[in-house]
C-alpha positions as CSV (number, residue, x, y, z in Angstrom):
1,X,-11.1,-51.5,-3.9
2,X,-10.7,-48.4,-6.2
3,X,-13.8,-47.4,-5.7
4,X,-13.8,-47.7,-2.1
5,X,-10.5,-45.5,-2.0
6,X,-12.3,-43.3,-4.4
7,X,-15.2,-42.7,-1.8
8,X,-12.9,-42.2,1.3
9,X,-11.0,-39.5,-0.7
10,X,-14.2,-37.8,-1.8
11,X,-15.4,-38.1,1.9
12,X,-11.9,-36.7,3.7
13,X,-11.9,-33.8,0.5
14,X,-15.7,-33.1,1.7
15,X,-14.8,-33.0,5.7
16,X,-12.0,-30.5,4.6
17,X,-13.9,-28.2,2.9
18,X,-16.7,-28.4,5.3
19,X,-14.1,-27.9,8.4
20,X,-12.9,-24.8,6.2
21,X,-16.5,-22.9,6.1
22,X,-17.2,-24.1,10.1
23,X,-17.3,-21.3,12.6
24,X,-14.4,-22.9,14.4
25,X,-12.2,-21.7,11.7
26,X,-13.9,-18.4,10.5
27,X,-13.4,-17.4,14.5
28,X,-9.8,-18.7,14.3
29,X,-9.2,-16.5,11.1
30,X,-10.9,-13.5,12.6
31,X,-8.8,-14.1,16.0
32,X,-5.4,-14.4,13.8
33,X,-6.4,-11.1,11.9
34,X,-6.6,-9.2,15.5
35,X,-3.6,-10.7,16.6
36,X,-1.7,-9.2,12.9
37,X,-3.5,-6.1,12.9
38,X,-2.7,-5.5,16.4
39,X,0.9,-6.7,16.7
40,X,1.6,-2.9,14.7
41,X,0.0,-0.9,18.1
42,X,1.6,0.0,20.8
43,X,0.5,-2.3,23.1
44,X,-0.3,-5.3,21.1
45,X,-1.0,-7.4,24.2
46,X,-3.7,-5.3,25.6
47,X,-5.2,-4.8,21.6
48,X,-5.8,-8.6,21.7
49,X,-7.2,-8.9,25.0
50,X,-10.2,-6.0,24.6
51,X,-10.6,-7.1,21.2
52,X,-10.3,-11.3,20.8
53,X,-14.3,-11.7,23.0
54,X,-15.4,-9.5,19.7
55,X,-13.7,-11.7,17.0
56,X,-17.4,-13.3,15.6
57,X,-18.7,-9.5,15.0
58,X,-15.1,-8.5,13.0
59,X,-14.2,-11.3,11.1
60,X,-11.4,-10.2,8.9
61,X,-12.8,-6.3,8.1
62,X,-10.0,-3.5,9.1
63,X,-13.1,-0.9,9.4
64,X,-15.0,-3.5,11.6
65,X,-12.0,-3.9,13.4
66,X,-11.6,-0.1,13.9
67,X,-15.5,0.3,14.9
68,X,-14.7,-2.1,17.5
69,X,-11.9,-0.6,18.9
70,X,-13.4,3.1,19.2
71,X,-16.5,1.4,20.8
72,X,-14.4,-0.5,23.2
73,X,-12.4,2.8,24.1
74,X,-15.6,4.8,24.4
75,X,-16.9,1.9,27.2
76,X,-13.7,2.3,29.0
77,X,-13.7,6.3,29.2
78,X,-17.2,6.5,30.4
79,X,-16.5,3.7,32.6
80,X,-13.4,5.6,33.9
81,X,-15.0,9.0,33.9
82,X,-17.9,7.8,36.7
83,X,-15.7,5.9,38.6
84,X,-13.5,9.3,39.1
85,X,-16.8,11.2,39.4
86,X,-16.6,8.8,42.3
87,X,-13.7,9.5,44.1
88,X,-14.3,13.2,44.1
89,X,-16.6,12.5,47.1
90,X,-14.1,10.4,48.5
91,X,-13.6,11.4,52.2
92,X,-10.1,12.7,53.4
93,X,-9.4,14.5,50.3
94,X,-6.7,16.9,50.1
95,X,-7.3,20.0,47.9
96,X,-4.5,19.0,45.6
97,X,-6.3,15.4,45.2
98,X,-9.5,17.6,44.9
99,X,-8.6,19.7,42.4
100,X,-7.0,17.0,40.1
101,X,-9.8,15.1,40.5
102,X,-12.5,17.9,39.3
103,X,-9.4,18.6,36.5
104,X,-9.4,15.0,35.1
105,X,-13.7,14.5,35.4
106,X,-13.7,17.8,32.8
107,X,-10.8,15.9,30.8
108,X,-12.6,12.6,30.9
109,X,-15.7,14.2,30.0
110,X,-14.0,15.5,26.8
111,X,-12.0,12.6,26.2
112,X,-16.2,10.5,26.2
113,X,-17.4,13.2,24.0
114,X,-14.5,13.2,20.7
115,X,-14.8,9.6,21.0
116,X,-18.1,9.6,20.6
117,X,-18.2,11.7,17.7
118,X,-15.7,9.3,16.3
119,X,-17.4,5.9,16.7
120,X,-20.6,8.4,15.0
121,X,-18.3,9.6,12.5
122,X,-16.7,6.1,11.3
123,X,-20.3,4.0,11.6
124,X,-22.3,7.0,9.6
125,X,-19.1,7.4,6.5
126,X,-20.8,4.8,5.0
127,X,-19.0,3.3,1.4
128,X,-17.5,7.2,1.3
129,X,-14.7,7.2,-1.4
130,X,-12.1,9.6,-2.7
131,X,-12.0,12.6,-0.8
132,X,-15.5,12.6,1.0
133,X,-14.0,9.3,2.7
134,X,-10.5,11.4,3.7
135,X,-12.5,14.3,5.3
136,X,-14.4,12.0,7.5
137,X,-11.1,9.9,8.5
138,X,-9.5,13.1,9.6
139,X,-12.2,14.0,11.8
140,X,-12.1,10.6,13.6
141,X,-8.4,10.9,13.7
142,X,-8.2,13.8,14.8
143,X,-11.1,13.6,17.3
144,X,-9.2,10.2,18.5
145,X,-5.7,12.1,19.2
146,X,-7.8,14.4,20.6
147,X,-9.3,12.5,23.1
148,X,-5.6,11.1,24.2
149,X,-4.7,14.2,24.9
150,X,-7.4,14.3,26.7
151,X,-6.1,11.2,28.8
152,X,-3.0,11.7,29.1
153,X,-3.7,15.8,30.8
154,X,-6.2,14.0,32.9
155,X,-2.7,11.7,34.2
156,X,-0.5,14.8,34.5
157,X,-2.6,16.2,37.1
158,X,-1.7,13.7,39.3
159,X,2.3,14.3,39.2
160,X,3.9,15.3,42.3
161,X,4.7,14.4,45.5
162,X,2.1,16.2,46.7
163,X,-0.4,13.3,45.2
164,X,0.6,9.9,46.3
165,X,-1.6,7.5,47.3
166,X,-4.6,5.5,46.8
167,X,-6.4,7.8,45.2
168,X,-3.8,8.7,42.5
169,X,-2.7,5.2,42.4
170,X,-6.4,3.8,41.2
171,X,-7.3,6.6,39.2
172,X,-3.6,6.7,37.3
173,X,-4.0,2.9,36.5
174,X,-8.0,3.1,35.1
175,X,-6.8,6.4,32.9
176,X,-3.3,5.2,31.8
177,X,-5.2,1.9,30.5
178,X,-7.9,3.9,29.3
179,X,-5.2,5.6,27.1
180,X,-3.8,2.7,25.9
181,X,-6.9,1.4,24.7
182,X,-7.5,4.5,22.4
183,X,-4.0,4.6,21.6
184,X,-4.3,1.6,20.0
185,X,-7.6,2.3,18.5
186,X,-5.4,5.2,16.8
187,X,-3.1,2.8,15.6
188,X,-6.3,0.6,14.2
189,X,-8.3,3.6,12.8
190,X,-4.5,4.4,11.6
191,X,-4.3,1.0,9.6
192,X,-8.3,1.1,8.3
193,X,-7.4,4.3,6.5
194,X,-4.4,2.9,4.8
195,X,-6.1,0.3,3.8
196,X,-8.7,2.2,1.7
């Protein structure tokens, strides 16, 4: 009898550690260390949602969590930026719509190229340390404000009553998400560099 309950304690101790190294809960750690790192951006909802499909690749690493985030900004811009080169051809146009189409392609454009230099920038720093590491932070950081800048100019064009519609309406909501994508990938790159 002792020995029996000796066996079935061995076996349930074994079934716990094994549940412990399964992929079930390595992918429910890296899911809960997206959810914490992004509940500090400023919108934490959206952070999870563009992030949680890529939870396997980050596992629990603040700069893998950061790479992620730049990358999945970068998709969104260039994503945005052909689908406004788009609507510039869009018949019915009024020069206003015209203009601040053309205004926010050239913004978009510049928004794709700093955050390309910043996924470049973060994925070549390599182990950098000490103030080699800080240099190459700032450049992303700054490259990443940047590039919301960029976004947000690309948004203003379209104020004014002058610009209602369709148009302004679907290219507004692709940008302003765009934006809040790389704000949070900021507040992620932000959070990496703290951590170091």
């Amino acid at each position: 009898m002792a020995r029996t309950s000796l066996i079935f304690l061995f076996l349930s101790l074994l079934s716990i550690a094994c549940q412990a190294r399964s992929p079930v809960a390595a992918s429910s750690r890296a899911s809960n260390f997206i959810k914490a790192s992004c509940s500090a951006t400023k919108y934490p909802s959206l952070c999870v949602q563009s992030l949680a499909v890529f939870a396997p690749s980050i596992q629990q690493s603040p700069r893998q969590l950061a790479q992620t985030a730049l990358s999945v900004s970068l998709d969104r811009a260039r994503s945005t930026q052909a689908f406004v080169s788009k609507m510039k051809n869009f018949n019915g146009l009024k020069k206003k719509e015209y203009e601040a189409i053309k205004d926010c392609i050239e913004e978009m454009s510049d928004s794709v190229d700093r955050l390309s230099k910043s996924v470049q920038e973060l994925k070549h720093m390599g182990q950098a340390k000490g103030q080699d590491f800080l240099w190459h932070i700032s450049n992303v950081e700054t490259w990443v404000s940047a590039a919301l800048t960029d976004e947000n100019t690309c948004v203003d064009g379209f104020a004014g009553r002058g610009l209602d519609g369709k148009v302004k309406a679907s290219i507004r909501g692709r940008v302003i998400n765009v934006a809040q994508v790389t704000s949070n990938a900021l507040s992620l790159v932000n959070q990496f560099a703290s951590k170091q």
